[in-house]
N, C-alpha and C positions, 0 to 999 in steps of 0.2 A: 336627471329625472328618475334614473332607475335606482338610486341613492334612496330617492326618498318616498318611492314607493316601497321600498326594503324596509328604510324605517317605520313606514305606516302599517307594513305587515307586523312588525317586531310588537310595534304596540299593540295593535288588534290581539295578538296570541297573545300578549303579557298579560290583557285584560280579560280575556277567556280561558287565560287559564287559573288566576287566581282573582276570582270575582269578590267585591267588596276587602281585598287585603291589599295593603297599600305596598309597591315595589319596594327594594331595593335602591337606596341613589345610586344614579349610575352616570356618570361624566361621559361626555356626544365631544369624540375628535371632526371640527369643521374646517375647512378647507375655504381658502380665501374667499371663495364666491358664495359661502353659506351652507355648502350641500355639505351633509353628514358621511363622513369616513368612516368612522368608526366608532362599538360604544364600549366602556370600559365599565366593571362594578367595583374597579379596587382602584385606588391613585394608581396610576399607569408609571412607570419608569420613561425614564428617557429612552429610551433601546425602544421601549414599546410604542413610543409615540412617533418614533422615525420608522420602525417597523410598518406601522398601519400607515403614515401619512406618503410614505413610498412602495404601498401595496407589496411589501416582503413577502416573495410565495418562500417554502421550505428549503427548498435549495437552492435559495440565493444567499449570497455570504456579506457582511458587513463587519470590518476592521479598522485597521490603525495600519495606513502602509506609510510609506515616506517618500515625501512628492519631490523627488530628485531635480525637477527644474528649477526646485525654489530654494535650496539646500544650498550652505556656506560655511567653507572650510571644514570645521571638526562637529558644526554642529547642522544637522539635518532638520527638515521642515516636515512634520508628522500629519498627515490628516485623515479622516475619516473616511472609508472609503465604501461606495457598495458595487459591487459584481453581481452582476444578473446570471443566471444559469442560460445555458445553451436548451432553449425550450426546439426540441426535434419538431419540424412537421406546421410550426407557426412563425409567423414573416417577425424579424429584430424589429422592435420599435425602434433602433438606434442602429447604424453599420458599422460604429468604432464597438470594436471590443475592450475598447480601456474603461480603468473605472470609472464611476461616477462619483465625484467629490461630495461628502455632503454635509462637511463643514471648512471653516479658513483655517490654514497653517498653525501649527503651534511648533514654534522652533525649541528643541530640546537636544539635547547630547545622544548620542547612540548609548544604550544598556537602560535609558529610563523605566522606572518603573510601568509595567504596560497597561497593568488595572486601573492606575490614578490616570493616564495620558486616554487611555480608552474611557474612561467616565467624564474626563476633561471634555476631549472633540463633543461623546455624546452631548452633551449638555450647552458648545456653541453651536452644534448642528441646531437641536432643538430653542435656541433664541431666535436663531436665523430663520427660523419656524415663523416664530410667532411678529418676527419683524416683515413678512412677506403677508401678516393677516390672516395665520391660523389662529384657531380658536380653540381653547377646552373650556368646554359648557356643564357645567353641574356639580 
């Protein structure tokens, strides 16, 4: 509910601040049940799209680790991973400290390139996205 009172403030000032001039398009990240995450004015990246739809504060970190349960032989199972910071003084939403996966294995060799393997995961995180019913609107 507080989503989309935000959003109906965001309009309210887009429209008082620039009366009779028409916006900027700007694409609305929605979340399986409709409500508004987030809005973007430029094509969002993958990075940006799992950033906003897993509420990434600054110092939480998002990578490429290797998920050694799933690893065979010479070649390792790579996946995407996000780590939450240690927020001092507020209760874990979660009590493992392990990461959060947020895409499926891609089995590659140890020294792979880590730029292609990191735009790789990004990109089935964000399928995995839009197979659970997210949306980009506009």
């Amino acid at each position: 509910m507080s989503a989309r009172l935000a959003q109906f403030d965001s309009l309210l000032a887009r429209r008082r601040a620039h009366p009779g001039v028409a916006t900027p398009h700007s694409r609305t990240l929605r979340d399986p049940w409709g409500e508004p995450v987030a809005e973007f004015q430029h094509t969002p990246s993958d990075l940006d799209l799992l950033k906003a739809a897993h509420r990434l504060q600054a110092d939480d970190w998002v990578g490429v680790l290797a998920d050694e349960g799933q690893g065979r032989g010479l070649r390792a199972a790579w996946r995407l991973a996000l780590l939450r910071a240690d927020r001092h003084g507020q209760p874990r939403l979660n009590a493992s400290v392990a990461p959060q996966w947020l895409s499926a294995s891609v089995t590659e060799r140890p020294g792979a390139r880590p730029g292609a393997l990191r735009r790789d995961l990004c990109a089935a995180a964000v399928r995995q996205l839009w197979a659970s019913g997210w949306r980009l609107i506009g």
